[in-house]
PLY file of the C-alpha trace (Angstrom):
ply
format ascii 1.0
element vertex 392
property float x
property float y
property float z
element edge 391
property int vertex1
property int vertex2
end_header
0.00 0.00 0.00
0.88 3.49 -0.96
0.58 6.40 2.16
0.76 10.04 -0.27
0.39 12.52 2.76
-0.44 16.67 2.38
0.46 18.91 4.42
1.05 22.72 4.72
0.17 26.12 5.98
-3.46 26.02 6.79
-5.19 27.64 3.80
-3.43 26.72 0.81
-6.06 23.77 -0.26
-4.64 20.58 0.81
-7.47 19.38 0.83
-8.40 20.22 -2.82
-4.95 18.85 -3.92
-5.78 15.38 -1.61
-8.84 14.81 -2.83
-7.77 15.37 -6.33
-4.94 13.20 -6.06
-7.15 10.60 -4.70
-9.49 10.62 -7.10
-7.17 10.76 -10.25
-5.51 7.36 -8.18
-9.26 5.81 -8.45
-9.49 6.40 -11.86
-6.34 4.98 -12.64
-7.55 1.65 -11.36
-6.46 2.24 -8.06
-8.36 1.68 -4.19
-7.89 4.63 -3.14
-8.69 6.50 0.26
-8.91 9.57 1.08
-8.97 10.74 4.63
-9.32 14.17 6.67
-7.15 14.11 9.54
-7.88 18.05 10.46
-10.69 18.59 13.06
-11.72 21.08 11.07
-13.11 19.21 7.96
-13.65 20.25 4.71
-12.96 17.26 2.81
-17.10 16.45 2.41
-17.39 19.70 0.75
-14.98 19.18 -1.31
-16.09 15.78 -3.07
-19.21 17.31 -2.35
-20.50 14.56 -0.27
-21.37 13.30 3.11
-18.41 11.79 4.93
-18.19 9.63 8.46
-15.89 8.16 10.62
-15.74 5.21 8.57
-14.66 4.91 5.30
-17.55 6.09 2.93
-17.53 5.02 -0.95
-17.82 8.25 -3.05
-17.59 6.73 -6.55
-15.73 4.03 -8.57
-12.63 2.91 -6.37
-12.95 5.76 -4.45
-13.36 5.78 -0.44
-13.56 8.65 1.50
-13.04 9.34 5.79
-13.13 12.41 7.96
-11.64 11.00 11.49
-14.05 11.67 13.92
-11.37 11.98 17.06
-13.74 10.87 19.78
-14.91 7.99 17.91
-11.34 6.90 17.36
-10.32 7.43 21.02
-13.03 5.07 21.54
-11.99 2.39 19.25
-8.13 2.63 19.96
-8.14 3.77 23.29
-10.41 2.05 25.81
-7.21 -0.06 26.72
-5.46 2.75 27.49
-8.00 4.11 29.63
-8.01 1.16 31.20
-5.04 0.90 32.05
-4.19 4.27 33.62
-7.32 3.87 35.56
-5.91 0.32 36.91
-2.44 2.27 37.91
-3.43 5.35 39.39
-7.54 4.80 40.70
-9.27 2.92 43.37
-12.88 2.04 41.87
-14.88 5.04 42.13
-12.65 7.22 40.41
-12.50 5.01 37.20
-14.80 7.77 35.28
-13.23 11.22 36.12
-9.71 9.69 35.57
-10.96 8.11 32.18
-12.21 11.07 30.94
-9.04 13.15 31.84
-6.61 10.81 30.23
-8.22 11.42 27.10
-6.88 14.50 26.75
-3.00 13.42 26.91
-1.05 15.47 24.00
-0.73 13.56 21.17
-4.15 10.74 21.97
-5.94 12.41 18.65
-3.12 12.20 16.33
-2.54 8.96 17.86
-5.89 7.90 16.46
-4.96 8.07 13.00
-1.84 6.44 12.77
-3.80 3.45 14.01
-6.43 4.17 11.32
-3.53 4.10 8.94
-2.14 0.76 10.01
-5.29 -0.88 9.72
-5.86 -0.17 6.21
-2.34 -1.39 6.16
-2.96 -4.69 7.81
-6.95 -5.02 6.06
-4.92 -5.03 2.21
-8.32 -3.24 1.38
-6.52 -0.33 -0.37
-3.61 0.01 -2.88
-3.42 4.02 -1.91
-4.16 6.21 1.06
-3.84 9.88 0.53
-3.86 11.90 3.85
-5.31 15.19 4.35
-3.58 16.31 6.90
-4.40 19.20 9.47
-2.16 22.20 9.52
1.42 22.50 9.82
1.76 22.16 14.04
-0.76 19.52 14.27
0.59 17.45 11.37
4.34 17.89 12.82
2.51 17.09 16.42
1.40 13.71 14.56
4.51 12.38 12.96
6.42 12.99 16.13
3.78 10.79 18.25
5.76 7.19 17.87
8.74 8.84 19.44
6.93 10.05 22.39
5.16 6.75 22.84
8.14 5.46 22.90
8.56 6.90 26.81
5.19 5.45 27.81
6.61 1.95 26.44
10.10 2.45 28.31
8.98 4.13 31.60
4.97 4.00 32.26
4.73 -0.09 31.10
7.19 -1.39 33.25
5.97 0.53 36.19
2.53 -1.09 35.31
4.06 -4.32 35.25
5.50 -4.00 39.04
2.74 -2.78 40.02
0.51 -5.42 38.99
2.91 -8.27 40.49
3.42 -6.59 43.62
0.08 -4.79 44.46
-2.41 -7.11 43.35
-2.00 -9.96 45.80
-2.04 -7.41 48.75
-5.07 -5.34 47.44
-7.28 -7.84 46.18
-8.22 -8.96 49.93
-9.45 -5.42 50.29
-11.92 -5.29 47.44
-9.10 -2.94 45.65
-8.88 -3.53 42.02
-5.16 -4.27 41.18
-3.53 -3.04 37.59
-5.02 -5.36 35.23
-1.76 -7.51 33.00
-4.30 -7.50 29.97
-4.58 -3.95 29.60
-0.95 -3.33 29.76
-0.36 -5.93 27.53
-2.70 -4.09 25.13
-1.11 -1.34 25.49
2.45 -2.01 24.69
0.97 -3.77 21.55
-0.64 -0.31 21.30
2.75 1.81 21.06
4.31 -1.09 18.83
2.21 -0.54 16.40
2.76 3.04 16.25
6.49 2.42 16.32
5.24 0.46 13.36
3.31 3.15 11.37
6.27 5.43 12.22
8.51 2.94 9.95
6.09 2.82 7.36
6.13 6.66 6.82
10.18 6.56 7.14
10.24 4.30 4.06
9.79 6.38 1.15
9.12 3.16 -0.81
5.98 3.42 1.29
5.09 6.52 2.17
5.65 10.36 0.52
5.49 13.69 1.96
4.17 16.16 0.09
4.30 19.82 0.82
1.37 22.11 -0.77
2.58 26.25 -1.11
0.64 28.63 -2.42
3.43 31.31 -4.62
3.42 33.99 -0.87
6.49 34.29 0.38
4.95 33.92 4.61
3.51 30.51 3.59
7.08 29.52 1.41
9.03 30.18 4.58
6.47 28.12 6.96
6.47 25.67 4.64
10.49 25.78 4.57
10.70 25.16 8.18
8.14 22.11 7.95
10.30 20.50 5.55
13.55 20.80 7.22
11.37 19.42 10.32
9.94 16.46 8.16
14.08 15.92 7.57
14.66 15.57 11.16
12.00 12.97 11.77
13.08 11.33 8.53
10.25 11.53 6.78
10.28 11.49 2.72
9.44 14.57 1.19
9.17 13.80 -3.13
7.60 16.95 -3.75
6.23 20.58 -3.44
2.54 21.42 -4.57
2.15 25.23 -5.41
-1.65 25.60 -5.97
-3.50 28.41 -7.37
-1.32 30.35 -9.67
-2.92 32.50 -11.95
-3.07 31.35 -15.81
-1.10 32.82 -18.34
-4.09 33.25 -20.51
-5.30 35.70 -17.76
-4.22 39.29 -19.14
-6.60 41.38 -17.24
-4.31 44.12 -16.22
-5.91 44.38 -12.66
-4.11 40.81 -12.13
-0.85 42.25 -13.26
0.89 42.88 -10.18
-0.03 39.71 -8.60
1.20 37.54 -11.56
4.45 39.46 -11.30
4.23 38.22 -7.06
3.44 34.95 -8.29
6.27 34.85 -10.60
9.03 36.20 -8.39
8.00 33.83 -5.12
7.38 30.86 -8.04
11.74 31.14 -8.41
11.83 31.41 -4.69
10.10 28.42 -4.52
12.52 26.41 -6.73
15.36 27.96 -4.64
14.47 27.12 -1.81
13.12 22.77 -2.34
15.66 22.11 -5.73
15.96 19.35 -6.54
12.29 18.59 -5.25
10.01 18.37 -7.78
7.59 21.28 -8.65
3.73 20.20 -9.48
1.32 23.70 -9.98
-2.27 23.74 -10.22
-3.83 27.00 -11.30
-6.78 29.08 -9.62
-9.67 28.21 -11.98
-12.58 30.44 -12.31
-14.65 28.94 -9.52
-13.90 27.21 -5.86
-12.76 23.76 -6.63
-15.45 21.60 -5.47
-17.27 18.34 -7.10
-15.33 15.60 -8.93
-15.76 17.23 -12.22
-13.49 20.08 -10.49
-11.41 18.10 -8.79
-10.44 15.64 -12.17
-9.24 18.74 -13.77
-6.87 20.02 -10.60
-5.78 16.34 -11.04
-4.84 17.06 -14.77
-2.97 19.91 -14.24
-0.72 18.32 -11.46
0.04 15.06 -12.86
-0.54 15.24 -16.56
0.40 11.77 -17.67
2.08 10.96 -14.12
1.16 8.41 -11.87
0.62 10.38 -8.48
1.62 6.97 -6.47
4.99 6.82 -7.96
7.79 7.98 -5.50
8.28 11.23 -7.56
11.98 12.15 -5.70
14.35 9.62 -4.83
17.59 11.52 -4.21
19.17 12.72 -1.06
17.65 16.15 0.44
18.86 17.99 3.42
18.67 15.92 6.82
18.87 17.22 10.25
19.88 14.41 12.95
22.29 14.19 16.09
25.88 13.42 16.71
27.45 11.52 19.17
27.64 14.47 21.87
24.03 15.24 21.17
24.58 18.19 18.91
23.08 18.91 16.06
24.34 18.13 12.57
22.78 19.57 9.07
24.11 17.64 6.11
23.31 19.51 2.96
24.27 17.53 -0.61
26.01 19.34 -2.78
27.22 16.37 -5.62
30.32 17.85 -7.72
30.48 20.95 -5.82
33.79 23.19 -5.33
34.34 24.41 -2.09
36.37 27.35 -3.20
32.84 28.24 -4.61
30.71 27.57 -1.52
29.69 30.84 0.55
27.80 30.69 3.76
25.76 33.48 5.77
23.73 32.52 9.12
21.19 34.37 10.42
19.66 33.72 13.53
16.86 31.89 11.72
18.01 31.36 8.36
20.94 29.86 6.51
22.10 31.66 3.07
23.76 29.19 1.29
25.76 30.22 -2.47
27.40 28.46 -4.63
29.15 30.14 -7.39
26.28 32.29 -8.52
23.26 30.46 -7.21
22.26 31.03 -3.92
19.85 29.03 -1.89
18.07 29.81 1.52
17.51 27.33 4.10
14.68 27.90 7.20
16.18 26.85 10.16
13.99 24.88 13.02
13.77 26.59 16.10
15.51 24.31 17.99
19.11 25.67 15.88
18.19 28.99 16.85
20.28 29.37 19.70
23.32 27.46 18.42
26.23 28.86 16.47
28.02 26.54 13.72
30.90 25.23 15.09
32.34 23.66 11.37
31.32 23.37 8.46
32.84 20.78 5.87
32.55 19.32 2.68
33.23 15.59 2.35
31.84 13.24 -0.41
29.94 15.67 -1.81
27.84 16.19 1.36
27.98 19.93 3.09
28.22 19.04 6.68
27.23 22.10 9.41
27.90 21.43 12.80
25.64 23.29 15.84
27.07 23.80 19.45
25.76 26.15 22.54
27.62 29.68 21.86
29.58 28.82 25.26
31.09 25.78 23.21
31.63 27.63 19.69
35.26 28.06 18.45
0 1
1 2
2 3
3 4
4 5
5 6
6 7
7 8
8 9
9 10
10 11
11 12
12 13
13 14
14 15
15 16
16 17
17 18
18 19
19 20
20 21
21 22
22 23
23 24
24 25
25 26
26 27
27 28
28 29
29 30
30 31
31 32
32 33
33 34
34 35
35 36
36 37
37 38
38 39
39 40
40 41
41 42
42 43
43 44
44 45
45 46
46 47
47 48
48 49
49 50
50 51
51 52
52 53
53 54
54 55
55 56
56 57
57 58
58 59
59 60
60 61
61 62
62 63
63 64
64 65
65 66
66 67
67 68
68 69
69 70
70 71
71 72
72 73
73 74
74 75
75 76
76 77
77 78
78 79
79 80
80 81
81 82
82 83
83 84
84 85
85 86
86 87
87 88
88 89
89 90
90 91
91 92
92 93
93 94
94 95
95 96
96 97
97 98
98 99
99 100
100 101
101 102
102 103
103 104
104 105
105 106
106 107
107 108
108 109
109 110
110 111
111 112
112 113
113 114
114 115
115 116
116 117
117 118
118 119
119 120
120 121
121 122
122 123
123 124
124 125
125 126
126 127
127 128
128 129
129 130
130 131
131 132
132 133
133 134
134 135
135 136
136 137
137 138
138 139
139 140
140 141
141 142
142 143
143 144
144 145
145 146
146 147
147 148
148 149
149 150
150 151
151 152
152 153
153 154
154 155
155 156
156 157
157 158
158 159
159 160
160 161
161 162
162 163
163 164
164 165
165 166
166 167
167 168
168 169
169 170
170 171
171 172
172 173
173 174
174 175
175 176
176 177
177 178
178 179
179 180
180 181
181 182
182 183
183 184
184 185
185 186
186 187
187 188
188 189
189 190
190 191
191 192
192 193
193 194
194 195
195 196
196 197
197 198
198 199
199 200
200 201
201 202
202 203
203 204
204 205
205 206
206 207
207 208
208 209
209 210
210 211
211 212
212 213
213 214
214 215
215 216
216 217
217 218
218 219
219 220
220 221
221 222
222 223
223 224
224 225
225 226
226 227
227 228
228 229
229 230
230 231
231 232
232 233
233 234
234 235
235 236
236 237
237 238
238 239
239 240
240 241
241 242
242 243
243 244
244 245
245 246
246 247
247 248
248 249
249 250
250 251
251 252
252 253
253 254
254 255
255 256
256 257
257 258
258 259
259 260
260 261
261 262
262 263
263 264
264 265
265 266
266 267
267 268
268 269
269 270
270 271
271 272
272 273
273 274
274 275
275 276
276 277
277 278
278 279
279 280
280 281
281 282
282 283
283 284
284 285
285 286
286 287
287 288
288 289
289 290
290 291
291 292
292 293
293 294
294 295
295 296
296 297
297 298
298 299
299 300
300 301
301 302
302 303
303 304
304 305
305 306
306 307
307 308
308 309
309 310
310 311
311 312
312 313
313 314
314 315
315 316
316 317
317 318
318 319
319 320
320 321
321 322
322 323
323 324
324 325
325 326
326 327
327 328
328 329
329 330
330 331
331 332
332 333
333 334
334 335
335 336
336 337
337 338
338 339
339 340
340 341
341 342
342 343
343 344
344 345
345 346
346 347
347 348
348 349
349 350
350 351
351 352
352 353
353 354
354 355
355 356
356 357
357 358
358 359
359 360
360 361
361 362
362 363
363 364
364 365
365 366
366 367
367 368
368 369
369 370
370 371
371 372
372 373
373 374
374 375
375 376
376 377
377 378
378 379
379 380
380 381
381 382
382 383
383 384
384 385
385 386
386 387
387 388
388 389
389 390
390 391
């Protein structure tokens, strides 16, 4: 199976570009999904249907979902409840402490990577395209498996002592015990999200694809989600800009805008070369309706299959040395580095070499850091961040 997932600045019709992507996969022959992972759904009005929590056929090959997050909490989570009401409750408190656990950061994203590894598991689709809530919450999802990852390594084995050590003593005193079923379904729980985390790692499997519109405030979001995707290793293959306006359109009150458009389209292929570019135009009337949506699927693929992997090379990647500091690799194949100029601002990363230049949105968490070294080895551009107490 084939995860395609959109994200983006909230605004810039993901969820046009997902459901257009999905359908063009249906008509291809394909099973295809398509499924709203923002609280704030749209994805209905788009296909111009009613959607549920459940997958919903919309026409030939095509399913549709909006995640409904408390009906997912109830599918996926009643073990969890479960079992923090076993660890931390005598009975009588079961409810209240039920009800507040549901709101641990992370539980709704949570609910759709277990949506996604179902579909996995079920074979019933050959592609899932994700439309994915805004920039923060999508970021907030993809990092999930690593912070389950703490529940599995500190909160399970505590469960686990618990349960061999308390429940003997407190079952003479009517006290319900922490129950070993529950935490075993749990730890199966945060497997499997370990799980879905590999599965969107391998971009065999999975693609990231980052939607733009031609501003220069959503290109330099959108910069700073993609150097994020990086550090989670996630595969980006490509950048969507949507709703440029059409050469044909000559109207001189559009003028000045198509000159915008123009000038932030190069900044776009400054800033994500070598990703591919795929543009959709703003047509005449709100994209809506499958007639709609089949031509905002011609204009981005053409005669491309949107389930191939459409990037396969080596992009910028973010990760951590040995010490724990932070290391930017940038590859730069058959580059000089007598011709290699670099300018850091706190926030930003000018890059040139020999007369291109190239900027690079740093995350937040490099803000405070100075480069230490940079080098260039193998064709790889290799930046080094230390505290400013630790910078040479």
């Amino acid at each position: 199976m084939r995860a395609i997932v959109y994200t983006g600045k909230g605004g810039v019709g993901k969820t046009s570009v997902a459901a257009a992507t999905a359908l063009r996969c249906a008509d291809l022959g394909y099973r295809a999904l398509v499924v709203s992972t923002d609280t704030a759904h749209s994805l209905g009005d788009s296909l111009q249907t009613e959607l549920g929590p459940e997958p919903g056929n919309v026409t030939k090959n095509l399913d549709a979902q909006e995640i409904d997050v408390h009906y997912s909490i109830d599918k996926y989570w009643g073990d969890f409840q479960k079992f923090m009401v076993s660890l931390f409750t005598h009975r009588g408190a079961e409810d209240i402490i039920a009800e507040e656990v549901t709101v641990l950061p992370g539980l709704e994203e949570g609910a759709s990577l277990l949506w996604l590894n179902e579909y996995v598991e079920s074979g019933r689709y050959d592609v899932v395209v994700i439309d994915a809530a805004p920039t923060a919450e999508t970021l907030r999802l993809l990092s999930l498996p690593d912070v389950a990852r703490w529940w599995v390594e500190k909160l399970i084995p505590l469960g686990r002592t618990a349960a061999r050590i308390l429940t003997p003593v407190a079952r003479p005193f009517g006290v319900q015990g922490p129950d070993v079923n529950a935490i075993n379904a749990v730890e199966r729980l945060f497997e499997t999200l370990d799980e879905v985390r590999a599965m969107l790692s391998d971009g065999n499997v999975s693609s990231m694809r980052l939607v733009v519109n031609a501003e220069r405030m959503v290109i330099k979001e959108t910069q700073r989600t993609y150097t994020y995707l990086n550090l989670y290793g996630y595969p980006v293959d490509a950048v969507v800009c949507n709703r440029l306006i059409p050469d044909e359109v000559t109207d001189p009150y559009f003028k000045a805008w198509k000159d915008a458009q123009a000038k932030h389209l190069e900044l776009i292929h400054e800033c994500f070369d070598p990703l591919p570019l795929l543009t959709a135009p703003l047509f005449e009337h709100e994209v809506g309706g499958l007639e709609l949506l089949r031509q905002m699927g011609d204009a981005l693929f053409a005669d491309r299959d949107p389930t191939e992997r459409l990037y396969k090379g080596e992009t910028e990647r973010l990760s951590r040395d040995a010490e724990g500091n932070y290391v930017l690799s940038i590859p730069l194949p058959l580059a000089d580095k007598t011709e290699i100029e670099l300018f850091r601002s706190v926030d930003e990363l000018t890059l040139g070499v020999g007369s291109y230049r190239r900027n690079i949105a740093l995350p937040r968490v490099l803000w405070p850091l100075e480069v230490e070294s940079a080098r260039l080895e193998n064709g790889v551009l290799t930046l080094r961040f230390v505290p400013e107490d630790e910078a040479g």
